[in-house]
N, C-alpha and C positions, 0 to 999 in steps of 0.2 A: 860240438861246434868247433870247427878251425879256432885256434887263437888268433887269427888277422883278420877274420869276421868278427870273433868277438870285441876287438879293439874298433876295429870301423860300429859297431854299433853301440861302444861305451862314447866314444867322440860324437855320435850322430843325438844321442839322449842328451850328451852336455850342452850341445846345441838347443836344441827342441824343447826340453822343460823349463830352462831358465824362460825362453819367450814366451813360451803359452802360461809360466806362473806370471810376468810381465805385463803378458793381456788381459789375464782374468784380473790381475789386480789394479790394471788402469779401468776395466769394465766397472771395479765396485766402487770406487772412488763417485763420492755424491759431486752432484754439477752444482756450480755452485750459480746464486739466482744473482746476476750482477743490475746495478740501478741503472735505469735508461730513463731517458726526458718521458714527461709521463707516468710513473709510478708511483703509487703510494709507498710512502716507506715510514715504518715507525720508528724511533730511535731516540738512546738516550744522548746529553749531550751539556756541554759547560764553553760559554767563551769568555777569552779572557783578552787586555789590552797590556800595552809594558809601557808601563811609566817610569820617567828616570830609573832603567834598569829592573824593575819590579814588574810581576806578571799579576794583572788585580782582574777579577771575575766580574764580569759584567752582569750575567747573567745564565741560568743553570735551570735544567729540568729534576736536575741529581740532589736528594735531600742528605748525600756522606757532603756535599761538597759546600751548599747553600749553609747547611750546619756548621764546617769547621771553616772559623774564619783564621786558625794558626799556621795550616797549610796551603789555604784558599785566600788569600785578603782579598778583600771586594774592593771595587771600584765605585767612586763618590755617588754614580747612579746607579747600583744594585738597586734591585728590587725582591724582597723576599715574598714568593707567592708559590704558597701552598695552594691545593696539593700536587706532592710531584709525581707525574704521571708521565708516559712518554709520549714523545712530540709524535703526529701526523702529522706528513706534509708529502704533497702532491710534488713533485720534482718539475717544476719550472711554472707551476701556477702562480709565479708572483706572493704566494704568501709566508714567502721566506725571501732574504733579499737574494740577487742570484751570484753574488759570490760561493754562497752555502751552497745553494744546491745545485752549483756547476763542478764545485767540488765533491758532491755527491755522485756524481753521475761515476760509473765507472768502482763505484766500492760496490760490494755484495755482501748478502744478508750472512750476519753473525763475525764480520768486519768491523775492528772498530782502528781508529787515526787519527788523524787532525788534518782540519784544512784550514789555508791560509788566505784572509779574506783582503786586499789592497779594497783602501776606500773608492776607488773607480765603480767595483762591484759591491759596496758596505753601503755606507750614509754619504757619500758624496766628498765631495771635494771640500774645505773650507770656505766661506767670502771670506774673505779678507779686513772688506766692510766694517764689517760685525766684528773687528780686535782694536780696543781700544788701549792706550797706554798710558798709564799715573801713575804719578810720581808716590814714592815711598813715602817720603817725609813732607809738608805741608803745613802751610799758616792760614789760619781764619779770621779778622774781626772778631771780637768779643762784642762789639753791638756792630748792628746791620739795620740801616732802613729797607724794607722789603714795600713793592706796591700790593696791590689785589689781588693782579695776575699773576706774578713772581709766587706770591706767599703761598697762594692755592695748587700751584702747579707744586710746591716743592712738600705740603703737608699733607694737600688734599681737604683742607676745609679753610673757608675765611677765617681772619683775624679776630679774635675779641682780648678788649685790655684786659690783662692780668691773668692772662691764661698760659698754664707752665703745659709747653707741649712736648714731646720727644723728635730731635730731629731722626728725619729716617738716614739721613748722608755720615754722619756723625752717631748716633745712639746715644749722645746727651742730652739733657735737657736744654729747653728752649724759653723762653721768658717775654711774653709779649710784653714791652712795657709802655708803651703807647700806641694808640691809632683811631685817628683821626676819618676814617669813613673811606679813604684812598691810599695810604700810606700806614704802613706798622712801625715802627722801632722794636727791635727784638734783642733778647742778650742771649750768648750760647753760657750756658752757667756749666762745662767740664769741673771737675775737680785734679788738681794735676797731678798726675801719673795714676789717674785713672783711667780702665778698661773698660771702653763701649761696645755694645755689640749692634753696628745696624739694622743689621738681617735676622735679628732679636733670638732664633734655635741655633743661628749657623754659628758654630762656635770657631771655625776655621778661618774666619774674618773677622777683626776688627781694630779699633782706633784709640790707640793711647794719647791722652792729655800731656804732651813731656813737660813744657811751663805755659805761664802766661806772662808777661812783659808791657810794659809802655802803660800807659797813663790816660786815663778820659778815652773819648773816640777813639784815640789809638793806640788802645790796649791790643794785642793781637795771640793767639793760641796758636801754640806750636806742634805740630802733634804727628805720632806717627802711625803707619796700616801695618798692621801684621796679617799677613795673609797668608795661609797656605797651598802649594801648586795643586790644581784639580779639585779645591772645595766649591762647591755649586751654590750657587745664593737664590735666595728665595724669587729673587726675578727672572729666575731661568738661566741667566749667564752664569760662567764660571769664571776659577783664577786659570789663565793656561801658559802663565808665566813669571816669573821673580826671578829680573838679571837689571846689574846698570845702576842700582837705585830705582827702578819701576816695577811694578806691577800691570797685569795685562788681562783684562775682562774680556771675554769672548762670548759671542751673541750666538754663537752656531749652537746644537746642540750639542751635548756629550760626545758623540760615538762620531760625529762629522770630523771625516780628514785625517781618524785614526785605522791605522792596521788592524784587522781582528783575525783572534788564532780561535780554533774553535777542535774538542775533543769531540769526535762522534761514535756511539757504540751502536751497531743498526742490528734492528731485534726482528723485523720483517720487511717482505719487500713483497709487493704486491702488482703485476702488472694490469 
């Protein structure tokens, strides 16, 4: 063979095998099954919220994650619920909210990321409504005439003399000391600088006795709320703020009005 044949044909191979190695090995490359509106997809997953700074887990199908709370800190509504198994969900059937699974759409099986949920697509927006604001620090009478309706609305049962109740507003005791059939007189009997707790488990709220003062009828209790941001009380509302000298009760639920970030690892995708 000529040596300028042989060079045209070493230059023609350098060509030719690099592409046909290129083809065969875009040919074995797997397709990868990407999620479309409509599909079943299974997967594991954890979302979390950031509170002053802090990333707290709301909620998780992952039992590394439900388990460490040193790496994970949960958020005042976790829920721990075994067993953990991974999620089905249908990609826009509504039974996920569709922040999740619009950011779903578009990943593919054996994909895992995070999506980022804005409360437009989460729990909604806040009311407003539903934020109330009180004060840190506070004074009460030490005796109070209460009528029927007053007293029932605030303990939940009639009045009877001489019956020591727990206020639910306060978490100290209460002291019917007269009533007359219409009308209670009642004493809040605090001890000072003592610690009530309203919400009786919620240990994240509650009211100290700081003194008492004054004399007869107008003896009056001074007392202050320690509350901490994001503890939940047993009536559903939470704290969702301490600034100013107030604190701020919120009626919405948990998760309304807040951002959610969400880890997702997808283990199948089924069209």
């Amino acid at each position: 063979m000529q040596f300028k044949t042989l060079i045209i044909l070493l230059i023609a191979l350098a060509i030719v095998v690099p592409v046909a190695s290129y083809g065969a090995y875009s040919y074995m490359q797997p397709k990868l099954t990407i999620i479309k509106q409509g599909d079943n997809v299974t997967l594991w997953y954890y979302g979390y919220i950031v509170i002053d700074g802090n990333p707290l887990v709301f909620d998780t199908n992952m039992a590394s994650i439900a388990n460490n709370n040193t790496s994970y800190p949960k958020a005042p509504d976790f829920k721990y619920h075994p067993p953990f198994t991974v999620l089905n969900d249908t990609v826009g059937s509504g039974s996920m909210i569709k922040g999740f699974d619009d950011g779903l759409i578009g990943m593919a099986k054996g994909e895992s990321g995070f999506i980022t949920v804005l409360p437009s697509q989460g729990y909604g927006l806040e009311n407003k409504s539903l934020i109330t604001r009180h004060p840190i620090n506070g004074t009460v009478p030490m005796y109070q005439i209460m009528n029927n309706t007053s007293f029932k609305a605030e303990f939940g049962v009639y009045p009877v003399q001489g019956e020591t109740l727990r206020s639910p507003a306060y978490g100290w005791n209460v002291y019917v000391m007269s009533y007359n059939g219409w009308f209670a007189e009642i004493e809040n009997e605090p001890v000072v600088q003592g610690q009530y707790y309203p919400y009786s488990s919620v240990k994240g709220f509650s009211i100290v006795a700081d003194s008492i003062s004054g004399m007869g009828n107008s003896t009056t209790i001074s007392y202050t709320t320690v509350a901490i941001n994001g503890t939940i009380l047993s009536n559903s509302s939470y704290v969702s703020g301490i600034s100013g000298g107030y604190y701020y009760l919120n009626g919405n639920s948990y998760l309304v009005g807040k951002t959610l970030y969400f880890y997702v690892d997808i283990v199948t995708v089924k069209s």
